[in-house]
TORVOMAR-595944 format. One record per residue: residue number from 0; residue in one letter; x, y, z of N, C-alpha, C, O in turn. Coordinates in steps of 0.2 Angstrom, whole numbers, plus 5000, padded with zeros to 4 digits. Layout:
% TORVOMAR-595944
- NUM;a;X;Y;Z;X;Y;Z;X;Y;Z;X;Y;Z
...
***
This chain:
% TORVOMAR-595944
- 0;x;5004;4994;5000;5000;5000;5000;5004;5006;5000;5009;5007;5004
- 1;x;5002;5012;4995;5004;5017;4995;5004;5022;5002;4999;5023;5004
- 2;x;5011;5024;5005;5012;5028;5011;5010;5034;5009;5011;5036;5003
- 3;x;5006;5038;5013;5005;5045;5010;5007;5051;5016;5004;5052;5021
- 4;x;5013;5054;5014;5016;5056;5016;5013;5065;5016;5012;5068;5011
- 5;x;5013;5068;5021;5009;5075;5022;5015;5080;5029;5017;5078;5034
- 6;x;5014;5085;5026;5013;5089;5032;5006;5095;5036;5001;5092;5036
- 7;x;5007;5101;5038;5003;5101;5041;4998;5107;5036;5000;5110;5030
- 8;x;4992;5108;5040;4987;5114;5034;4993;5122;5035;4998;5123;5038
- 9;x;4989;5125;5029;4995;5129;5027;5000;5131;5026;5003;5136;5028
- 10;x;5003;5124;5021;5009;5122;5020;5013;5126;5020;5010;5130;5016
- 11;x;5019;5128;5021;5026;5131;5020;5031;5128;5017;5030;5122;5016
- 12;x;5036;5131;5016;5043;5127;5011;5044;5119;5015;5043;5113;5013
- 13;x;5046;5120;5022;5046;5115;5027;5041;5111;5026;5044;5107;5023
- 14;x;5036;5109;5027;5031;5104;5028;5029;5103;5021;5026;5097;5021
- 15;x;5029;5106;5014;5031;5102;5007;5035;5099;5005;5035;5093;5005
- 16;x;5040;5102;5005;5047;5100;5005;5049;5093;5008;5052;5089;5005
- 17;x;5047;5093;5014;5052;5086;5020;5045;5081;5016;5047;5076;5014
- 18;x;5039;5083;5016;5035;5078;5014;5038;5075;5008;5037;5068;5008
- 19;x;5042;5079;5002;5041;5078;4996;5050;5072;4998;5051;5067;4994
- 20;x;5053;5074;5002;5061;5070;5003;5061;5064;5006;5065;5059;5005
- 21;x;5055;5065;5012;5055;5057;5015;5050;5052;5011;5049;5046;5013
- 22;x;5046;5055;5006;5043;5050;5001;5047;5048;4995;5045;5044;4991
- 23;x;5052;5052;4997;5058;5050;4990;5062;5044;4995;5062;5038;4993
- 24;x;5064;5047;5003;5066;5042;5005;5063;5036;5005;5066;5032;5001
- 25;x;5059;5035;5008;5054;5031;5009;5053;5025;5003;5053;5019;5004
- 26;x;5053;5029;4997;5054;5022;4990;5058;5020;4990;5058;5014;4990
- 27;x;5064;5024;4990;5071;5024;4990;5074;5017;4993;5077;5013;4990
- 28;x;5070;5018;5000;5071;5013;5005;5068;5007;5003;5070;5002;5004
- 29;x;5063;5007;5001;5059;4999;4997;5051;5003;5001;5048;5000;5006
- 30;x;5049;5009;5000;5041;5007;5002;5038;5012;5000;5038;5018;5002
- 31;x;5034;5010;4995;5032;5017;4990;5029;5023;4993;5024;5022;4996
- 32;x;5031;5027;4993;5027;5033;4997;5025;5038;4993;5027;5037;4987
- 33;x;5021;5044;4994;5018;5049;4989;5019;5055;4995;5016;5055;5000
- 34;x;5023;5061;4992;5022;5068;4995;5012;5070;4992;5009;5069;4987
- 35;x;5008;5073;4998;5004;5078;4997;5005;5085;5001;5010;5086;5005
- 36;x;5001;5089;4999;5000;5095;5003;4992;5094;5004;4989;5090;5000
- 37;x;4989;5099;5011;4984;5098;5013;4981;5107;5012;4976;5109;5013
- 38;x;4986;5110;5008;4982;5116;5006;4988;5118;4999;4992;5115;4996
- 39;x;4987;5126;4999;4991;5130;4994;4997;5131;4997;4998;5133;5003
- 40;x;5002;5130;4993;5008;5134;4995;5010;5139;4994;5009;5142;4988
- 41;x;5014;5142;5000;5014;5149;5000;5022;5151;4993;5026;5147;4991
- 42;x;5021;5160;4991;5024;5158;4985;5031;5157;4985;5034;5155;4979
- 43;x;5035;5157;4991;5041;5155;4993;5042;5148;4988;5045;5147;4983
- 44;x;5037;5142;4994;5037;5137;4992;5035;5135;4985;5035;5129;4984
- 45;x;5033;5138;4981;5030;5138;4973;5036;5140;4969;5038;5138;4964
- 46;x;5041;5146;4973;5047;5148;4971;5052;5140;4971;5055;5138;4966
- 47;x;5052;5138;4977;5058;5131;4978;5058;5127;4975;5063;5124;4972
- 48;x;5050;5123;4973;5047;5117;4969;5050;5118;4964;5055;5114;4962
- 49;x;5048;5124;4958;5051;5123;4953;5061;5128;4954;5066;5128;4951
- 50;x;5059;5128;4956;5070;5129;4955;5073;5124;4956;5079;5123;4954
- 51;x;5070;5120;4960;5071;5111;4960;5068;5105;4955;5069;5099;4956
- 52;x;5066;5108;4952;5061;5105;4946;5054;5099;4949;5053;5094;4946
- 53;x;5052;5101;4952;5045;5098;4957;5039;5100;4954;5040;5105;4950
- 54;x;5035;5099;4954;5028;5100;4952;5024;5101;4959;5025;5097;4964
- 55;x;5019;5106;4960;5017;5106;4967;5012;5098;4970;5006;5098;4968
- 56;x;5015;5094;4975;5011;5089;4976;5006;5090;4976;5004;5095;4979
- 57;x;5001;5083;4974;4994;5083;4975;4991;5086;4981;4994;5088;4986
- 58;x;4984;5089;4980;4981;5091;4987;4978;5084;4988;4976;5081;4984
- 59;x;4978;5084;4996;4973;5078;4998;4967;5082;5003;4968;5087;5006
- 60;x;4964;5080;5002;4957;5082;5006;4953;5077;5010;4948;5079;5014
- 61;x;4954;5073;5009;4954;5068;5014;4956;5062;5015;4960;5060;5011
- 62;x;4955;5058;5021;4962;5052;5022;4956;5049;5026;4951;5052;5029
- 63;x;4957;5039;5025;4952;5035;5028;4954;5032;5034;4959;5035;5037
- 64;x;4951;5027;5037;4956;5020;5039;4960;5016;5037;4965;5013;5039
- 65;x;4958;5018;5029;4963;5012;5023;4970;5015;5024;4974;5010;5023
- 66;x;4972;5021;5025;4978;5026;5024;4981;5024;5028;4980;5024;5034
- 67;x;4988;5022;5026;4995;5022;5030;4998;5030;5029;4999;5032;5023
- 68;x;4998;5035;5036;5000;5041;5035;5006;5041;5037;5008;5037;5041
- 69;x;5011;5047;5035;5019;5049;5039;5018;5055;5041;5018;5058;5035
- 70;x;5017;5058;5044;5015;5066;5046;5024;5070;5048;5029;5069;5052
- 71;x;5023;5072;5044;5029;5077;5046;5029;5085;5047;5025;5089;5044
- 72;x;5036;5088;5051;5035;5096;5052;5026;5097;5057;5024;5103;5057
- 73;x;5024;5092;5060;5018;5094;5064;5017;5089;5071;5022;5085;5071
- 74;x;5015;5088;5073;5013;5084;5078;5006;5086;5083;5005;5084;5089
- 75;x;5003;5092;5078;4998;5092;5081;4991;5091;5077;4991;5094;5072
- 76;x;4985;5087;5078;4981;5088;5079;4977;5092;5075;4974;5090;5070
- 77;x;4977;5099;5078;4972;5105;5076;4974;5106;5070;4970;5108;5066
- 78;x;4982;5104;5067;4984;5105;5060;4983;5100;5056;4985;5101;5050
- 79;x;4980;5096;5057;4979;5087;5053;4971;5089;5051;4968;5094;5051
- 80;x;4969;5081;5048;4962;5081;5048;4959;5078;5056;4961;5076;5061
- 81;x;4955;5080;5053;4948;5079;5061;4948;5071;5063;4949;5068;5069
- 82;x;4948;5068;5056;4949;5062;5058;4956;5058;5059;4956;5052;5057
- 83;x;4961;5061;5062;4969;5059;5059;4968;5052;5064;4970;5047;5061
- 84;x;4965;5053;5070;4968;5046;5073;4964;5040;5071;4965;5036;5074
- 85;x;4959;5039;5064;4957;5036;5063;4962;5030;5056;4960;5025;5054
- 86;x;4967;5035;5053;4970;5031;5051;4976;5027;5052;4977;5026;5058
- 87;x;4980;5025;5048;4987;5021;5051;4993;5025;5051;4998;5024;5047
- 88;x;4993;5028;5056;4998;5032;5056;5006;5027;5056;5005;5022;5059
- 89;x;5011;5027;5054;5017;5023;5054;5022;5029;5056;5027;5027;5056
- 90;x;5023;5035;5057;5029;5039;5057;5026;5044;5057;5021;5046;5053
- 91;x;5031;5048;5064;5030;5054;5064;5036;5059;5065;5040;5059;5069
- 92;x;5037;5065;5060;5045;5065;5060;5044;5075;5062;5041;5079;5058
- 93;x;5047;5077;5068;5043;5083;5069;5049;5087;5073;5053;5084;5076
- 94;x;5049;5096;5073;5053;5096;5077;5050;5105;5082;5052;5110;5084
- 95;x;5045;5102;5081;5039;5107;5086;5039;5102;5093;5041;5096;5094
- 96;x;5037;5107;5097;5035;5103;5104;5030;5100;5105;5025;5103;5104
- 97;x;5030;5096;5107;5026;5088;5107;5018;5091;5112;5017;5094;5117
- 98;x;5015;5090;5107;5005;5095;5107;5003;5089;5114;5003;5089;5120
- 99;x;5004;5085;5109;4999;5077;5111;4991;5078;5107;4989;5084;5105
- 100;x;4986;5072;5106;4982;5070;5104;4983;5067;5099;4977;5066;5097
- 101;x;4986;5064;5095;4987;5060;5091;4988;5053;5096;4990;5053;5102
- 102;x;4985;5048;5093;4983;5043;5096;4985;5038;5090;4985;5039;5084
- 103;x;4988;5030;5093;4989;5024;5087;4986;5020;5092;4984;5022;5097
- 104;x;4986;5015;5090;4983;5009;5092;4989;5004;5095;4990;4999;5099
- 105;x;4993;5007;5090;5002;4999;5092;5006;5005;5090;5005;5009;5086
- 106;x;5014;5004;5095;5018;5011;5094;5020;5012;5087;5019;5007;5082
- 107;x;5023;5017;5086;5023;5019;5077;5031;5021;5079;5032;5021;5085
- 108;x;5035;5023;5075;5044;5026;5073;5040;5034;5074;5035;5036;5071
- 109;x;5043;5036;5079;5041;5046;5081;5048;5048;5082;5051;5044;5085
- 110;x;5051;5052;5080;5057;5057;5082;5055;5064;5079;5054;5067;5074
- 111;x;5056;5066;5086;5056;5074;5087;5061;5076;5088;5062;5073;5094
- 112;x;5066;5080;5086;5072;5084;5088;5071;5091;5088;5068;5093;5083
- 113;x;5074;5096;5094;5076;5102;5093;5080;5105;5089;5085;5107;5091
- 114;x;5078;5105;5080;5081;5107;5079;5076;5114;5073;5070;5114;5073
- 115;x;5079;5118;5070;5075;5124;5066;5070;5120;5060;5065;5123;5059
- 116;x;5074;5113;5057;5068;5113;5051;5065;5105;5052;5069;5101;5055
- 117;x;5061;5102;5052;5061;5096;5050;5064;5093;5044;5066;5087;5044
- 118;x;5066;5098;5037;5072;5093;5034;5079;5092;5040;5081;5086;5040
- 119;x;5081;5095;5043;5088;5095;5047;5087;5088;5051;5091;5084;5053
- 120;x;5080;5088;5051;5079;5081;5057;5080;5075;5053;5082;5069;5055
- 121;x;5078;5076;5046;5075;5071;5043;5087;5068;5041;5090;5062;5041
- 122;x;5089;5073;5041;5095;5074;5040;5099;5071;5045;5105;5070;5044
- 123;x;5095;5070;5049;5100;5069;5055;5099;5058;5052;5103;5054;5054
- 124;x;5093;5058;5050;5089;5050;5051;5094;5047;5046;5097;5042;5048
- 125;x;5095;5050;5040;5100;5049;5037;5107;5044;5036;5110;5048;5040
- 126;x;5112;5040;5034;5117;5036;5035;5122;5043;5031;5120;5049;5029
- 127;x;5127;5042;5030;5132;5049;5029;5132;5046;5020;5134;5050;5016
- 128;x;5131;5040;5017;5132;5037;5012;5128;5040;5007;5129;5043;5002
- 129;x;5120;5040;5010;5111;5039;5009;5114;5047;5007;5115;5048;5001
- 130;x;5116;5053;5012;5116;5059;5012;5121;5060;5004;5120;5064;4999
- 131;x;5126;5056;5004;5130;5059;4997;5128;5058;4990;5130;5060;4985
- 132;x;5123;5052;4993;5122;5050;4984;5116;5053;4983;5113;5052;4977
- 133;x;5112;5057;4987;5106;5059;4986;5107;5063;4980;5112;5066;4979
- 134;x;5102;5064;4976;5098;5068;4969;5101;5073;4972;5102;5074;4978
- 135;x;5103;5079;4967;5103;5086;4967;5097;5089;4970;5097;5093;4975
- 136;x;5092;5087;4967;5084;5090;4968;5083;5088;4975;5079;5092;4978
- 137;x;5084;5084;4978;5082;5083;4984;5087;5087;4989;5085;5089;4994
- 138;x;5093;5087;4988;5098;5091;4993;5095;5098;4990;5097;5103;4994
- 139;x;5092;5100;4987;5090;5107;4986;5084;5110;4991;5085;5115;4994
- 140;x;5078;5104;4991;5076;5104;4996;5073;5103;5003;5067;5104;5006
- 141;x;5082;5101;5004;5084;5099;5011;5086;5108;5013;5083;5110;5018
- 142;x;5091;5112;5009;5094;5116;5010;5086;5121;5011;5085;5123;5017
- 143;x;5083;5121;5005;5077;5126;5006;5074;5126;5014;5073;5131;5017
- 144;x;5072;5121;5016;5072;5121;5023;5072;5124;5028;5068;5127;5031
- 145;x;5079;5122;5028;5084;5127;5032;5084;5132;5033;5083;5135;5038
- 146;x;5085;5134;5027;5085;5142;5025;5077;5145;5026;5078;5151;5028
- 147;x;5072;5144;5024;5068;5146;5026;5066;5145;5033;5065;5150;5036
- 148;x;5064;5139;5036;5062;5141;5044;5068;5143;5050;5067;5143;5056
- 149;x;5075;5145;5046;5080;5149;5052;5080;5156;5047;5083;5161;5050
- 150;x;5078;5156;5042;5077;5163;5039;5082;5166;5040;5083;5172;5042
- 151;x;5087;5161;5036;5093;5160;5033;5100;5162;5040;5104;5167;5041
- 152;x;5097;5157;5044;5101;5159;5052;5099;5163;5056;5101;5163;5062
- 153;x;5094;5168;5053;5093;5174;5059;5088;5172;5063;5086;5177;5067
- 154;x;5084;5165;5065;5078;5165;5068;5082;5163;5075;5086;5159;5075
- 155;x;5080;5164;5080;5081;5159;5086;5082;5150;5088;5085;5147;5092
- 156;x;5077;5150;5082;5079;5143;5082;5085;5140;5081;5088;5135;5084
- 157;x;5087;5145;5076;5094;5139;5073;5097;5137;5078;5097;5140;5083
- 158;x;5101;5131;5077;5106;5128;5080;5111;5128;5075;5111;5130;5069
- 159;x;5117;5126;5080;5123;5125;5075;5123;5120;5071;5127;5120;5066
- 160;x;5119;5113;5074;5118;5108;5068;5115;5110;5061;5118;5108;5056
- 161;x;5109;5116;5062;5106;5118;5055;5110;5119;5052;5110;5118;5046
- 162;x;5115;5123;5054;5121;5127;5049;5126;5124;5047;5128;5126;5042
- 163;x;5130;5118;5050;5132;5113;5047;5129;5110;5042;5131;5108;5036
- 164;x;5122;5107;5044;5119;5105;5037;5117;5109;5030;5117;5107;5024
- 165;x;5116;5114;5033;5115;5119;5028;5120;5119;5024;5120;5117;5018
- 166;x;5127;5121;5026;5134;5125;5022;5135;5119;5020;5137;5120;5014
- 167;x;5136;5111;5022;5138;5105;5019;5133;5104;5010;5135;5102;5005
- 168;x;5125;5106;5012;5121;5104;5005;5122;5109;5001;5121;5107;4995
- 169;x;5125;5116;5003;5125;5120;4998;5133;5121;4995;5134;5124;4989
- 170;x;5140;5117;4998;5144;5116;4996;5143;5110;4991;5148;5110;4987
- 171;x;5140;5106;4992;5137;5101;4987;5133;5100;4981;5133;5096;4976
- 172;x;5129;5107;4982;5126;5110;4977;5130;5115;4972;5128;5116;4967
- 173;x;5136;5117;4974;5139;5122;4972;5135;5128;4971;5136;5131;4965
- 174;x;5130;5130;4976;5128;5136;4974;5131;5142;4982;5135;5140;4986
- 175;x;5127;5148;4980;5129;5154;4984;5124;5154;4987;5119;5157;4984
- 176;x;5124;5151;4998;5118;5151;5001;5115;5157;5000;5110;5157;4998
- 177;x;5117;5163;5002;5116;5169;5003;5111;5171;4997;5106;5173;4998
- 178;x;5113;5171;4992;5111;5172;4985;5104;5169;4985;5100;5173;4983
- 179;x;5104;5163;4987;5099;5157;4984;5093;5160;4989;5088;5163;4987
- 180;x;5096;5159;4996;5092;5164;5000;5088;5171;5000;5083;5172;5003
- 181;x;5092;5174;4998;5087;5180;4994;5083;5179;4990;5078;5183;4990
- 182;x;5083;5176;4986;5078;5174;4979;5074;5170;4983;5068;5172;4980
- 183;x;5073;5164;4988;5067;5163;4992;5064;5168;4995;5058;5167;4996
- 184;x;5067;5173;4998;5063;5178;5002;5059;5182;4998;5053;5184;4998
- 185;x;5064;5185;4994;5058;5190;4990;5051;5185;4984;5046;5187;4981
- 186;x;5056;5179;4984;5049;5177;4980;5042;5177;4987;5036;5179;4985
- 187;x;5044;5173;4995;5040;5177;4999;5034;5181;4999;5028;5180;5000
- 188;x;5039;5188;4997;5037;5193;5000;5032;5194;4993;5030;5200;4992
- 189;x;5030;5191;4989;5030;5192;4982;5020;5192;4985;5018;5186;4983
- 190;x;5015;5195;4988;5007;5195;4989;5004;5196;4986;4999;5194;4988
- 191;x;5005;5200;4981;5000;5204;4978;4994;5199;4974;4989;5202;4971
- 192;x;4995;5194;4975;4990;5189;4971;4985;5186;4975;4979;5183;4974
- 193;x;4988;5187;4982;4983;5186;4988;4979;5188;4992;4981;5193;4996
- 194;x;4972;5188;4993;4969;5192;4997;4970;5190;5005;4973;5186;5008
- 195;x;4965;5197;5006;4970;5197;5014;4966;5192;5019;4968;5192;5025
- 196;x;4960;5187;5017;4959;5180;5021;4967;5176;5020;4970;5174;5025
- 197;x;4969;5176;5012;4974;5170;5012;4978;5172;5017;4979;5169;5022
- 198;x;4982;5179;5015;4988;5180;5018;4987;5180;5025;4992;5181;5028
- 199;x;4982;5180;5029;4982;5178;5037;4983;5172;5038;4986;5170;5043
- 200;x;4981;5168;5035;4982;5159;5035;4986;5157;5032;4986;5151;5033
- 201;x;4991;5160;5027;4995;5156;5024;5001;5154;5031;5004;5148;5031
- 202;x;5003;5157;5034;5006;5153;5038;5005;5154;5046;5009;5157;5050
- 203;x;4998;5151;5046;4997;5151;5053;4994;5145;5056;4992;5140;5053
- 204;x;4993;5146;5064;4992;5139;5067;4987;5141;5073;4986;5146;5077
- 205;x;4983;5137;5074;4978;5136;5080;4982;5134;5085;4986;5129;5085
- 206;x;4981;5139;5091;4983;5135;5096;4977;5139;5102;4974;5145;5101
- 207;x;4977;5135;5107;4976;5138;5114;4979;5140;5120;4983;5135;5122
- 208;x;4979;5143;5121;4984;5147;5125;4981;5150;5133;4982;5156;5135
- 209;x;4979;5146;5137;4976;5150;5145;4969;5150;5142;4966;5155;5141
- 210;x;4966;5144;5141;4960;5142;5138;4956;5147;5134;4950;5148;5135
- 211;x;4961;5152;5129;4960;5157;5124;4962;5151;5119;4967;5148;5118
- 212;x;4954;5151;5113;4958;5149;5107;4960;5156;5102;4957;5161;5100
- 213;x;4967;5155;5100;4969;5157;5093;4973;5156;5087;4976;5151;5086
- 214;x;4972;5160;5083;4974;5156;5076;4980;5164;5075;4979;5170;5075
- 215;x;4986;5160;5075;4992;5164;5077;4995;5165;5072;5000;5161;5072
- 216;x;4995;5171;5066;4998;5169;5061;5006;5173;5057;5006;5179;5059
- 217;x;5011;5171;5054;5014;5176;5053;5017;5177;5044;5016;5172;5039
- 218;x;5018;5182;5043;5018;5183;5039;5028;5186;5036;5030;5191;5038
- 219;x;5031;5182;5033;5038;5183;5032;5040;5187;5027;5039;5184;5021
- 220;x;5043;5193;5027;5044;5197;5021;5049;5202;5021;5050;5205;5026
- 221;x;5052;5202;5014;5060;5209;5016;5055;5213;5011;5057;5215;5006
- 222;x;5050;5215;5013;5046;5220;5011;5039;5223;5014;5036;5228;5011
- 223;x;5038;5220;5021;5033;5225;5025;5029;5229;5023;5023;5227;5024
- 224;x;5031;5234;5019;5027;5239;5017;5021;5237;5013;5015;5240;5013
- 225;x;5023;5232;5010;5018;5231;5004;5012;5227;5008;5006;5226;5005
- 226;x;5014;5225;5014;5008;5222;5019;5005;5226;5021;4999;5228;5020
- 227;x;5010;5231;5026;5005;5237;5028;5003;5241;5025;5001;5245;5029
- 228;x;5003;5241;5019;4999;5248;5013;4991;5245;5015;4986;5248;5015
- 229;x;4992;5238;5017;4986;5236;5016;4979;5233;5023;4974;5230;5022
- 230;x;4983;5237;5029;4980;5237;5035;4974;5238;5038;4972;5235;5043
- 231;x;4971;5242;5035;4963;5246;5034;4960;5237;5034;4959;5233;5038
- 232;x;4960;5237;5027;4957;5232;5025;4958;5224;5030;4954;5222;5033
- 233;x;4965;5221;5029;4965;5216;5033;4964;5216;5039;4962;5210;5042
- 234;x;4964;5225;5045;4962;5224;5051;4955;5221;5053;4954;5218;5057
- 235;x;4950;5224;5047;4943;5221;5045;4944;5213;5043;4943;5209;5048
- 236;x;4947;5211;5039;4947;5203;5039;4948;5199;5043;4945;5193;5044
- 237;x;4954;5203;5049;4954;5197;5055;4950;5195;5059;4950;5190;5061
- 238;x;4945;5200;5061;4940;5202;5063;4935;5196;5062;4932;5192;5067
- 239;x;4933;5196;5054;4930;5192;5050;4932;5185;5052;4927;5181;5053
- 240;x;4937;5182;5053;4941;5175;5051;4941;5175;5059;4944;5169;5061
- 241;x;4940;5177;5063;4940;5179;5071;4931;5175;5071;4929;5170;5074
- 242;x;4928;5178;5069;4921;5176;5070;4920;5171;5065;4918;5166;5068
- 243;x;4919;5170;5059;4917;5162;5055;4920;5159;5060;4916;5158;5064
- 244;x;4926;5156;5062;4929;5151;5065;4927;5151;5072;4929;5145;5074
- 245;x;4924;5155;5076;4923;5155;5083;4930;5155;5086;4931;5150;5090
- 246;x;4933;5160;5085;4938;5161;5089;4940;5168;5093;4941;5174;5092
- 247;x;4943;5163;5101;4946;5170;5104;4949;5176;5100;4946;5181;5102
- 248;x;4952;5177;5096;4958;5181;5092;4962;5178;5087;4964;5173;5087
- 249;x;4961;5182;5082;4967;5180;5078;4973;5186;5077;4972;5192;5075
- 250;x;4978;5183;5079;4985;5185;5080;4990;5186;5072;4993;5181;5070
- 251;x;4990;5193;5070;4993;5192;5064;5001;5198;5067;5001;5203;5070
- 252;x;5008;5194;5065;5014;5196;5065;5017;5196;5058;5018;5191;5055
- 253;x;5019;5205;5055;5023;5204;5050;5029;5203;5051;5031;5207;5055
- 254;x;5034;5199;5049;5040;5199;5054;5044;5203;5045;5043;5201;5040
- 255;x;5047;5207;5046;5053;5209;5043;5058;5206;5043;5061;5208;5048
- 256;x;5060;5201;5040;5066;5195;5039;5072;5202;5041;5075;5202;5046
- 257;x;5074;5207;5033;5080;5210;5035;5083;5213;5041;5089;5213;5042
- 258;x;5077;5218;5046;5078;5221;5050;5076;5218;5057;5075;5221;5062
- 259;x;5074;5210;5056;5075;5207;5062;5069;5207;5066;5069;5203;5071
- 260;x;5061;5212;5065;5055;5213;5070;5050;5212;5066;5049;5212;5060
- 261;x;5046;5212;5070;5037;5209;5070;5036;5216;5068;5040;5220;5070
- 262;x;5029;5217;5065;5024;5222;5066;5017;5217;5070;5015;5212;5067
- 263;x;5014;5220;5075;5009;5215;5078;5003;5220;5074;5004;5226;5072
- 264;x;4997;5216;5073;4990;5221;5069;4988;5218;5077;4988;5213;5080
- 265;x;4984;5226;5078;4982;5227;5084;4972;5230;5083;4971;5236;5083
- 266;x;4967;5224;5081;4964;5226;5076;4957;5229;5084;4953;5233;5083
- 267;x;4957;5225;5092;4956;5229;5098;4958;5228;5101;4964;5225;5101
- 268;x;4955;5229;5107;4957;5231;5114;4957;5226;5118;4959;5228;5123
- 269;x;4957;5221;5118;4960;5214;5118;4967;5210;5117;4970;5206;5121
- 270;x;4967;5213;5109;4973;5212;5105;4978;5218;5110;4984;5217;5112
- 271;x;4974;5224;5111;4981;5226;5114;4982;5225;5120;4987;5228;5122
- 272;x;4978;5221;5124;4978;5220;5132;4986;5215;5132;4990;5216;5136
- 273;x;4985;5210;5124;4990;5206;5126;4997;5207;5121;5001;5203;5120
- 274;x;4997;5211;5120;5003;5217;5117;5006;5221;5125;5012;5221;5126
- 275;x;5002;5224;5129;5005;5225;5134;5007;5221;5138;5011;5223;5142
- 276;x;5003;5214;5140;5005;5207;5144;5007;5203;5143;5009;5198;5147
- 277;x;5008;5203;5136;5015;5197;5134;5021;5200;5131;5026;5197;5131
- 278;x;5020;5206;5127;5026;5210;5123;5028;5213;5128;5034;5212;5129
- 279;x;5024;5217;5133;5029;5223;5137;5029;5230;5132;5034;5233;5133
- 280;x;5022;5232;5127;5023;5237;5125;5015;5240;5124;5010;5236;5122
- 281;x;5015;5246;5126;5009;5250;5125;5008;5252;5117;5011;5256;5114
- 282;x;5002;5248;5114;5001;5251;5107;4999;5258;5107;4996;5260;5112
- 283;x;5001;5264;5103;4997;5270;5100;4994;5270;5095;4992;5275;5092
- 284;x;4993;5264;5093;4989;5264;5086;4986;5257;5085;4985;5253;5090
- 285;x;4984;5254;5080;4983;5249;5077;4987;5244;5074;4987;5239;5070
- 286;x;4992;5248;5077;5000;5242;5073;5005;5242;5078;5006;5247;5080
- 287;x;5010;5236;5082;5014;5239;5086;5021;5236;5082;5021;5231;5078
- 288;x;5026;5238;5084;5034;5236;5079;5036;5232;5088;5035;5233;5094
- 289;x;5039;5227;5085;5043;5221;5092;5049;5220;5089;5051;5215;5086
- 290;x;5053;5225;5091;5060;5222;5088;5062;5216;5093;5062;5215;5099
- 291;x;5065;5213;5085;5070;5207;5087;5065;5201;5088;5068;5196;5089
- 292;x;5056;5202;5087;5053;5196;5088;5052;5193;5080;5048;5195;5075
- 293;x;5056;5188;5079;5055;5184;5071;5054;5177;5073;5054;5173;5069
- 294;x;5053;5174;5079;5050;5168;5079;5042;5166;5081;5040;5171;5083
- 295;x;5039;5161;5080;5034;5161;5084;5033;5156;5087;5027;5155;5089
- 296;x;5038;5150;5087;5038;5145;5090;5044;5147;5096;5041;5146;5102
- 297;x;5050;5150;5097;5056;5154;5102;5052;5160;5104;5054;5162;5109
- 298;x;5049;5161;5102;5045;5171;5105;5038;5174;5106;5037;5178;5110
- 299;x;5035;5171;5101;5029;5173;5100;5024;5168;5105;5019;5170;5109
- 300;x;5025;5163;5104;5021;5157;5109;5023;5158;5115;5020;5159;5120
- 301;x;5029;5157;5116;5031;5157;5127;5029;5163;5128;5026;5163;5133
- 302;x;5028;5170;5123;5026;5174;5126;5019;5177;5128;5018;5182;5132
- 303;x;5016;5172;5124;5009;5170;5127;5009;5166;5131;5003;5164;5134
***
């Protein structure tokens, strides 16, 4: 039976990507596997696909009992289908902090490491032979990865393991990380095709927080401006995507990759209650600047 290998909703470079490498692995190994995505990828990730010559994987929209699943870059839940524990989960390869709610029936192969990407993890599962003879397109992206969920070293996350497997895949690749990495961010920053429901959800996550639910979203860009030309309107939408879904709040951060800080949209008085009880700063307006906050897994979550 075909393995169906996924990451989570609202896929990013990360969670297409590692899907699309451990079902390379996976056949590799003797067991057929297939990359999906469970939504659109953002245009970063449309950027990597084809510069590695990928096609964007199937979407899947639903999964049975029949389904042997490998869920990778997630381990939660609220990011899966409703019904995730009803299928056969075999692997879970992840390097978030452990949700809980996933359930097997007979134990399954799980490894979670602290490390910035799940390619890095997936990197670590690897033999040093497996890692040389791999495809060019696939060490592409492995790199893409890395570089995008440490945003290109500057996130908190990074380790120094990320950065050793980084400069090993790109010295392998003979490309110029730096280089390559700018053309992923600005393809990023690249919105204009998106209205402003998508770009709140394209890379965002439900979580509960002090039995607040929220949908926490961030938006990665060496272009800012071109989000907040557009404030009026998406302050109105969050609002919107706050009430369809029945939710406490939704939490949108632009993070400015070059200059290192968040913009928080502070759309009420709610929003700003927790701008001054998790940030430490008083809004004057509808927008607040957080220097130095570009994670949301290292900064933004503890700090809720």
């Amino acid at each position: 039976m075909l393995v169906k290998v996924f990451g989570h909703k609202s896929p990013d470079t990360d969670a297409t990507a590692s899907a699309l490498v451990w079902a390379w692995y996976l056949t590799k190994k003797g067991t057929p596997a297939k990359a999906y995505v469970l939504g659109t990828p953002n245009t970063e990730t449309l950027f990597v696909l084809k510069y590695w010559g990928f096609e964007v994987p199937e979407l899947l929209s639903t999964v049975s009992t029949e389904d042997k699943v490998v869920i990778v870059d997630t381990n939660n839940p609220a990011e899966l289908f409703d019904n995730i524990n009803e299928t056969k989960i075999v692997q879970i390869i992840d390097h978030h902090k452990l949700v809980g709610g996933i359930e097997t029936p007979a134990p399954i192969d799980i490894c979670i490491k602290p490390l910035a990407s799940c390619a890095s993890v997936m990197y670590t599962l690897m033999s040093e032979n497996e890692i040389e003879t791999m495809p060019k397109n696939i060490k592409g992206l492995m790199l893409s990865c890395v570089l995008s969920d440490t945003l290109e070293f500057r996130s908190p996350t990074t380790t120094e393991e990320d950065k050793k497997i980084a400069t090993f895949l790109a010295e392998q690749l003979q490309i110029n990380m730096h280089d390559y990495a700018m053309k992923m961010f600005e393809a990023k920053s690249d919105i204009s095709f998106f209205s402003d429901e998508e770009l709140i959800k394209m890379d965002s996550k439900k979580y509960e927080v002090n039995d607040k639910k929220y949908r926490i979203s961030v938006l990665e860009t060496t272009a800012p401006k071109i989000v907040l030309d557009r404030k009026e309107s998406i302050l109105k939408t969050i609002e919107s995507v706050k009430a369809n879904e029945n939710l406490d709040e939704v939490l949108l951060f632009v993070i400015d990759i070059l200059n290192e800080e968040a913009t928080f949209f502070v759309p009420n008085d709610a929003v700003k209650n927790i701008a001054i009880n998790s940030f430490k700063l008083k809004p004057t307006s509808d927008l607040v600047v957080l220097p130095g906050i570009i994670s949301r897994k290292k900064q933004i979550i503890p700090a809720l």
